[in-house]
N, C-alpha and C positions, 0 to 999 in steps of 0.2 A: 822487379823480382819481389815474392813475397815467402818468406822462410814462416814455417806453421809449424807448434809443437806441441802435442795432446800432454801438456805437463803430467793431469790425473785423469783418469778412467772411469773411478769409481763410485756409486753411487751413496747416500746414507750413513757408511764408517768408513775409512780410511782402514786398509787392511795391512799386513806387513809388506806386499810386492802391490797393493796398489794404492796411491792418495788418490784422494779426494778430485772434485770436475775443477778445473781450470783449462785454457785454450791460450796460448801466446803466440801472437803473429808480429814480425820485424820485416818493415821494408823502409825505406830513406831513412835510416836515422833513428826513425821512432818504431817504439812497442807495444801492441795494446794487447792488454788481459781483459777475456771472457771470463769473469766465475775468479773466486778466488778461496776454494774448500782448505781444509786442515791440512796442511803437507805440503802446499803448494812454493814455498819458500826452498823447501830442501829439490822438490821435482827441476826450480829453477838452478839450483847449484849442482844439480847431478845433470842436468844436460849441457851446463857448463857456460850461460846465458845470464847476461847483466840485468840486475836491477834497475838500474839509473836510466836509461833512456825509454821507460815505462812508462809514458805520457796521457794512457788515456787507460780506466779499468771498468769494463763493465759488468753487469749483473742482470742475468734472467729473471731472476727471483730470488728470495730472502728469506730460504728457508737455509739451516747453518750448516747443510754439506756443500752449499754453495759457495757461501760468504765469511765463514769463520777464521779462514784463514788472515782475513784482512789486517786486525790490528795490530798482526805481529809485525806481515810487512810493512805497512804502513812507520812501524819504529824502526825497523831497519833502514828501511829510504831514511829516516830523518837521521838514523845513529851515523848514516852517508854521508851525513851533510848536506842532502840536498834540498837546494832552494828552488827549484824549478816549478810552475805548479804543474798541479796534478788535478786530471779532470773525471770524476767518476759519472757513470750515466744508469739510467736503471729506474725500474716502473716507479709510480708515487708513491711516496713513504721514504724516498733514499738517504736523503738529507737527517729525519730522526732517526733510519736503523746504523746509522752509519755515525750518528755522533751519538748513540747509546753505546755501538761499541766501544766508542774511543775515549771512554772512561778511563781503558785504562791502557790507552795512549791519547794524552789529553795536549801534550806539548809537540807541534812538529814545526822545525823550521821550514815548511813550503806550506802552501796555502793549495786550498781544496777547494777544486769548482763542481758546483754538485750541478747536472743535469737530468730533471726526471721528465721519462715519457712522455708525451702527451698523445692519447688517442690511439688506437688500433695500428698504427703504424707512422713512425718517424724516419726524416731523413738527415744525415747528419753527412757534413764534408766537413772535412779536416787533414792534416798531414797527408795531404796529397793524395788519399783514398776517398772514399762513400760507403759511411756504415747505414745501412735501415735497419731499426729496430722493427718486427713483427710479432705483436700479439700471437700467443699461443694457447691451447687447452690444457690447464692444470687445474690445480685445487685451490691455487690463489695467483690471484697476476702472474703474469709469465709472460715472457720475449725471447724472440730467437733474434739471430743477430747476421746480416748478411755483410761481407766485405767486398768492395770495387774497386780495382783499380784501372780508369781507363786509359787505353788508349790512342794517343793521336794519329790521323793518317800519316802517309808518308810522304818526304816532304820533295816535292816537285821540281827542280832546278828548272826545268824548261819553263815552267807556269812563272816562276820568280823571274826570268829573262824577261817572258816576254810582256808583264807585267812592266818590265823597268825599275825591277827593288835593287838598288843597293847593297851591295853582302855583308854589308855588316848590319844590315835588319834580319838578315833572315834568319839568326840566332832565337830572337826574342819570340818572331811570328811563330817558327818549327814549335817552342816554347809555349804557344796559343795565347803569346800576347798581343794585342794590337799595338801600333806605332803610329805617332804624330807625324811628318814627315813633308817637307817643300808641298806644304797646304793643302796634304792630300792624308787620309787618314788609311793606313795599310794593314789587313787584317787578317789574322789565320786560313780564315778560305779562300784566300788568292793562291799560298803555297802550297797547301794539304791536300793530299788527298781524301776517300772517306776514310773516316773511326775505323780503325783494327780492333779485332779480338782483343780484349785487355785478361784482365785473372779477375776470378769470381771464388770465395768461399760461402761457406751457408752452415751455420753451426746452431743445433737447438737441442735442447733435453727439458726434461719434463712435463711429457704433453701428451696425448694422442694423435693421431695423426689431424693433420687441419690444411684447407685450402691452402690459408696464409705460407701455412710453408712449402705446398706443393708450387704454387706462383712465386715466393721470392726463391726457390733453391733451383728453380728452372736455370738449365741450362751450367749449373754450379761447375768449376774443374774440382773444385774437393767439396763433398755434403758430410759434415760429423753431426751425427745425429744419433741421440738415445736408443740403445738395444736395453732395454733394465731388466726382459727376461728371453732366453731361449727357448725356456722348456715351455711346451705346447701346452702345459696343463695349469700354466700363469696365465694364459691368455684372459680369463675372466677378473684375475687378480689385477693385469696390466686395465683394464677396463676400470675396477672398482675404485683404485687411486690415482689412475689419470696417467697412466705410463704408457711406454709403446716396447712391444714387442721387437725382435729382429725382423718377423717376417714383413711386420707393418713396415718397419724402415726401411727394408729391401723397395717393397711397393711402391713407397713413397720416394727413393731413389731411382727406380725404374720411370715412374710417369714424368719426374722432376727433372728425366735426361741428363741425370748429369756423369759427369767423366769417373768422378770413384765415390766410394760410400766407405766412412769409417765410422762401426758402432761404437759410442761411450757408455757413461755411466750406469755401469753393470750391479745389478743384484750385489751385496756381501754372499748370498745363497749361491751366486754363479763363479765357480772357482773356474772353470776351463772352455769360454766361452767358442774356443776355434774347435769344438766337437760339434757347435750346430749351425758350421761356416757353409758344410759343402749344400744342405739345404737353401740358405741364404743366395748362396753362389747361382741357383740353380733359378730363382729369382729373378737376382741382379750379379752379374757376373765380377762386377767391378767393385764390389766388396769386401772389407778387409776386417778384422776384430780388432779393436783400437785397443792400445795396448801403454802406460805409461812410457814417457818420450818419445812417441811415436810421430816423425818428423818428415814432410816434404818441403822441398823448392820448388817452386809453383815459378814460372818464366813464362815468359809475353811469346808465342808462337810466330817464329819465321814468318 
């Protein structure tokens, strides 16, 4: 199971009913933040979601409707107490924009693992998911960021018989571990069947549209992707600073096949973006206007 929540929406300022781009996803235990804009500390107290098990925070880019929020929380986790460390990920340069901010939060009892990009596209496994970061088109480095969680087949009692396992291996094997065993070594594809469907997110802003993310959002069950303008007559605008329109994201959610499209980080100009839904709709059906706290449970299908 993987629980997703559009903490902000917004693009540029933080507005009275909307903050700032952050993304929060929770599944085993652990929590990782996309983006962490101005507001984003209070988006986490009003959807009613803990700080503390925030183990992994990444970052598109490092321009400060993205990132600004950081030092505050970053004092918070430590005013916690907490000793855990904390691993931040995010293009080159992470490591200096990230202890320029922390000026003035200079003292934190957990220690900070900086991970920055390498290359056009990275793969990352960790707490039991697969993040890739993909290279995007903006005005300075950018990455979108895909989330996986797979799968394993199902688990075969007949195949395990006639194997001759044991039952109390077949905890570990179901588990995709292999076992040592009376000098025979026993391994997940003896009991499995194939890989199921697992859960897929795909989340990116600031960019125009790009292969990179037409290929990693393929097949997505949720794509949150930048809407920054509605109005038909930004389209040259969304061009000249490297943004993407709704109806590009519709498109890009149409070819990318994926199950639903939620636009973000919206204009401060765009006060009522579900006025240029039913066009979008008309696109890609499975489109919604993302909205602060805007939340699914995303579950491994029957």
């Amino acid at each position: 199971m993987l629980d997703v929540c559009l903490l902000g929406s917004g693009g540029m300022m933080p507005l009275p009913y909307r903050w700032l781009t952050a993304l929060m996803t929770r599944t085993g235990g652990s929590s990782l933040l996309i983006d962490c804009g101005e507001g984003t500390q209070i988006a986490i107290k009003e959807k009613g979601w803990s700080f503390k098990p925030i183990d992994v925070i990444c970052f598109t880019h490092y321009h400060g409707d993205h990132i600004s929020g950081l030092p505050g929380l970053l004092l918070t986790m430590g005013n916690a107490d907490r000793r855990e460390p904390l691993t931040l990920i995010g293009p080159k340069g992470l490591e200096r924009v990230v202890n320029s901010l922390r000026v003035i939060a200079p003292e934190l009892p957990f220690p900070i693992h900086f991970v920055e990009i390498e290359g056009p596209q990275q793969t990352f496994e960790m707490n039991g998911y697969r993040l890739t970061a993909f290279r995007v088109n903006h005005n300075v480095l950018c990455y979108g960021y895909t989330l996986e969680i797979d799968r394993a087949g199902k688990f075969d009692v007949e195949r395990a018989m006639e194997h001759g396992i044991p039952q109390k291996y077949w905890n570990p094997l179901q588990k995709g571990e292999s076992v040592e065993a009376d000098g025979r070594v026993l391994t997940p594809d003896m009991v499995l069947g194939p890989p199921r469907k697992g859960i897929k997110i795909t989340y990116t802003t600031d960019t125009r549209p790009t292969d990179s993310i037409r290929e990693n959002a393929k097949g997505s069950d949720l794509f949150i992707c930048e809407g920054m303008y509605g109005e038909k007559e930004k389209a040259s605008k969304a061009v000249e600073y490297k943004h993407m329109t709704f109806y590009e994201a519709a498109h890009l959610a149409k070819e990318a096949q994926v199950k639903e499209l939620w636009l973000t980080h919206y204009s401060p100009s765009l006060t009522r973006p579900e006025e240029y839904m039913e066009e979008v709709r008309s696109i890609f059906p499975g489109a919604k206007a993302g909205k602060d706290r805007m939340s699914a449970e995303l579950v491994f299908e029957c």
